[in-house]
C-alpha positions as CSV (number, residue, x, y, z in Angstrom):
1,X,-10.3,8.1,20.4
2,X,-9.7,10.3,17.3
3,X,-7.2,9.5,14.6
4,X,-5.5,11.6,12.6
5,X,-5.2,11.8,8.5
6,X,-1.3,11.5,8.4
7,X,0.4,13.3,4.9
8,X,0.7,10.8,2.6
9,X,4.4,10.8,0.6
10,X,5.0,12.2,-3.3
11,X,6.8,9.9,-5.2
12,X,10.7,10.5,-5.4
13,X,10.9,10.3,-1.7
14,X,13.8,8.0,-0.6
15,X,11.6,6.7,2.5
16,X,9.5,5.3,-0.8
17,X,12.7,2.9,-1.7
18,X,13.1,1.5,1.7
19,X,13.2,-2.0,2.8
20,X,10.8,-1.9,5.8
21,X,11.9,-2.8,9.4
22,X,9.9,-5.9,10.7
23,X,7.5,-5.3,13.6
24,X,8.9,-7.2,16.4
25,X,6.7,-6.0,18.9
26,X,3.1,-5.2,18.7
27,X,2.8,-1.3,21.1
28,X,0.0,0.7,21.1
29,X,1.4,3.1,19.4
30,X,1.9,1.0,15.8
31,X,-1.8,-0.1,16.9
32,X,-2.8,3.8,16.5
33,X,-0.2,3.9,14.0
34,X,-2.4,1.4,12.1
35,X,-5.9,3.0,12.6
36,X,-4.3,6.5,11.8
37,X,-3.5,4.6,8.3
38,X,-7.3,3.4,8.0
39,X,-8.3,6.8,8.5
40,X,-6.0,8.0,6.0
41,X,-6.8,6.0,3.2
42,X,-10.5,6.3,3.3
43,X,-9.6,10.0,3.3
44,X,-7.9,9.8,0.2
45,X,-9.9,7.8,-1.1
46,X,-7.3,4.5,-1.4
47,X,-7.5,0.9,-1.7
48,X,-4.5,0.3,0.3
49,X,-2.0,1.9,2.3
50,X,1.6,1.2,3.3
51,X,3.2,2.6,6.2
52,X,6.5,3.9,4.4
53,X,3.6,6.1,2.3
54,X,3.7,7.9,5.5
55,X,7.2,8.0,6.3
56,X,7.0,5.2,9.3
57,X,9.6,2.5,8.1
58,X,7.3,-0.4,9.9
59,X,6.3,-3.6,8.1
60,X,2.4,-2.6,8.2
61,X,-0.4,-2.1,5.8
62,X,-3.7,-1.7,5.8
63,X,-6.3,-2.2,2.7
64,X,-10.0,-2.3,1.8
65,X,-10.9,-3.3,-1.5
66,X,-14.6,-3.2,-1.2
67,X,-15.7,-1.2,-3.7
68,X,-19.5,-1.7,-3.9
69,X,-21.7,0.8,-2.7
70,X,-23.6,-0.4,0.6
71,X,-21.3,-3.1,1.1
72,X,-20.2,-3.6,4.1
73,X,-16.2,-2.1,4.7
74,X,-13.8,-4.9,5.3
75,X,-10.9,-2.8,6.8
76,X,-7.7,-5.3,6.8
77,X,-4.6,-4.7,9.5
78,X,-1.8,-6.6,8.2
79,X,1.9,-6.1,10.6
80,X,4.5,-8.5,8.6
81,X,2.8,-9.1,5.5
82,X,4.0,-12.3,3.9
83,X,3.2,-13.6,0.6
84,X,3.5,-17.4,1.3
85,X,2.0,-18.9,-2.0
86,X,1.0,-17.6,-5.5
87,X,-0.9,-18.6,-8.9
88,X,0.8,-19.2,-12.1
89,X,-1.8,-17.8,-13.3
90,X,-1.5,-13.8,-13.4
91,X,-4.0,-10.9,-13.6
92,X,-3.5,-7.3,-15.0
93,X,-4.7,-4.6,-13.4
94,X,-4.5,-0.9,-13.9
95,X,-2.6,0.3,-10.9
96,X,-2.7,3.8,-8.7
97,X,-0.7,4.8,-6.0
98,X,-1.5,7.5,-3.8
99,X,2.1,8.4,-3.5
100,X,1.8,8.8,-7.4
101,X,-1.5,10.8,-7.4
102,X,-3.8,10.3,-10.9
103,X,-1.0,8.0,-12.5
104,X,-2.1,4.5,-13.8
105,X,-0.5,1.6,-15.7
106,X,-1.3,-1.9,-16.3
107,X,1.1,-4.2,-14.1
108,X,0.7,-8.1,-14.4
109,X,0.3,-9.6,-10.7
110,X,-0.1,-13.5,-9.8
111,X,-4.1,-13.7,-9.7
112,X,-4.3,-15.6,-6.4
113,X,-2.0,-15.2,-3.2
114,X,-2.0,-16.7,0.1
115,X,-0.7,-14.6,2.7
116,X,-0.1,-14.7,6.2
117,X,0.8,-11.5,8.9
118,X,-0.3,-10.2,12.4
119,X,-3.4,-9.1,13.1
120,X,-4.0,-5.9,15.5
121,X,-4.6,-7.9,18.4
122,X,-1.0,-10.2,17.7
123,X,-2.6,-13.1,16.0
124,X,-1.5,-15.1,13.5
125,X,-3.5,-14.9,10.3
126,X,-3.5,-16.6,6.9
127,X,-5.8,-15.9,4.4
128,X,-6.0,-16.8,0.3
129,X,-6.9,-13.5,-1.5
130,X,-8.3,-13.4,-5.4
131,X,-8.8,-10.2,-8.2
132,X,-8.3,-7.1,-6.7
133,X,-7.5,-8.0,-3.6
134,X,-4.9,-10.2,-4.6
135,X,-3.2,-7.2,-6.7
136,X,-4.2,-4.8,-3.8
137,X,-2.1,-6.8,-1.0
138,X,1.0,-7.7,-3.1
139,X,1.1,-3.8,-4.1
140,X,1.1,-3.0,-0.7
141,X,3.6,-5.3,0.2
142,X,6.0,-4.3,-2.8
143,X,5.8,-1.0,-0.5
144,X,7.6,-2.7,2.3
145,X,10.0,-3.8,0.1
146,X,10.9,0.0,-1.3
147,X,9.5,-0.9,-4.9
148,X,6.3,1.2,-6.7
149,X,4.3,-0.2,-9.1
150,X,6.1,1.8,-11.6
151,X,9.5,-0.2,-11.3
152,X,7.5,-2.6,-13.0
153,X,6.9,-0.5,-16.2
154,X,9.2,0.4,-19.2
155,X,12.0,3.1,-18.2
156,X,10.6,5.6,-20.8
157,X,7.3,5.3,-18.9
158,X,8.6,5.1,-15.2
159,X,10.7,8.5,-16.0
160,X,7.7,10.1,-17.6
161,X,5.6,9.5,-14.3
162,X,8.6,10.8,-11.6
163,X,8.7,13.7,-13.7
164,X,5.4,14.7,-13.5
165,X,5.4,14.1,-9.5
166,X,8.6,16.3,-9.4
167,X,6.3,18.8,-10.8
168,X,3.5,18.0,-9.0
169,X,6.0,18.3,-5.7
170,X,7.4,21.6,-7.1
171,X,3.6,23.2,-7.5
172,X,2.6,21.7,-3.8
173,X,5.8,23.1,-2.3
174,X,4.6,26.9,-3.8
175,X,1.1,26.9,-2.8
């Protein structure tokens, strides 16, 4: 079974400001769907992938925040992400995107979330993520939602960032 490294969307894309359709029913194709996502954000190299980063309007991410080299990969499938609980207490962490390629800010995130979704196989799953995987997941899920981690920064920087992807899209479309 071979998957396939899927283009990933530039930031302004409208597909990016969707609100994502729930997955009703789990079909083997969102399950390749899914996998194809894996493959694509290890490729890129990513943290975390939404499907709308790939033009596929589907409530599905998947994410990996191990980071440590020889650590074992913990490859996450998440269809109908939900946030169900969060800290008061709050993190910051300097955020990427790879639909914003090389662009970071500092966004302040609740530190601990629990979550719950559907795994690949059509369970239910609940699970209380910390650090970077808490930031990771509710990124991810902002996705699904149509919002970047940019609509969370100060419109002078936000513009500054979209237009240097409308370059960056303008110097991909010409090579």
């Amino acid at each position: 079974m071979s998957h396939m490294i899927r283009p990933i969307l530039i930031h302004p894309d409208p597909r990016l400001k969707k609100v994502c359709d729930p997955v009703d029913d789990l079909s083997d194709e969102l399950r390749t769907l899914a996998d194809d996502m894996l493959e694509t954000m290890y490729d890129a190299p990513g943290v975390g992938l939404a499907a709308p980063q790939i033009g596929k309007l589907h409530r599905l991410i998947v994410l990996d925040c191990v980071k440590e080299e020889g650590e074992e990969p913990r490859p996450l499938i998440m269809f109908n992400p939900e946030v169900i609980a969060s800290s008061d207490e709050t993190n910051v962490y300097e955020e990427g995107c790879l639909s914003i390629p090389d662009q970071y800010a500092e966004v302040t995130r609740p530190k601990v979330v629990d979550v719950s979704w559907i795994d690949r196989d059509g369970n239910q799953q609940q699970e209380t993520f910390d650090g970077l995987w808490a930031t990771c997941v509710q990124h991810e899920i902002d996705h699904l939602n149509g919002k970047l981690f940019i609509d969370y920064l100060k419109p002078l920087k936000r513009q500054m960032i979209t237009r240097k992807m409308q370059k960056l899209k303008r110097e991909m479309a010409r090579s």
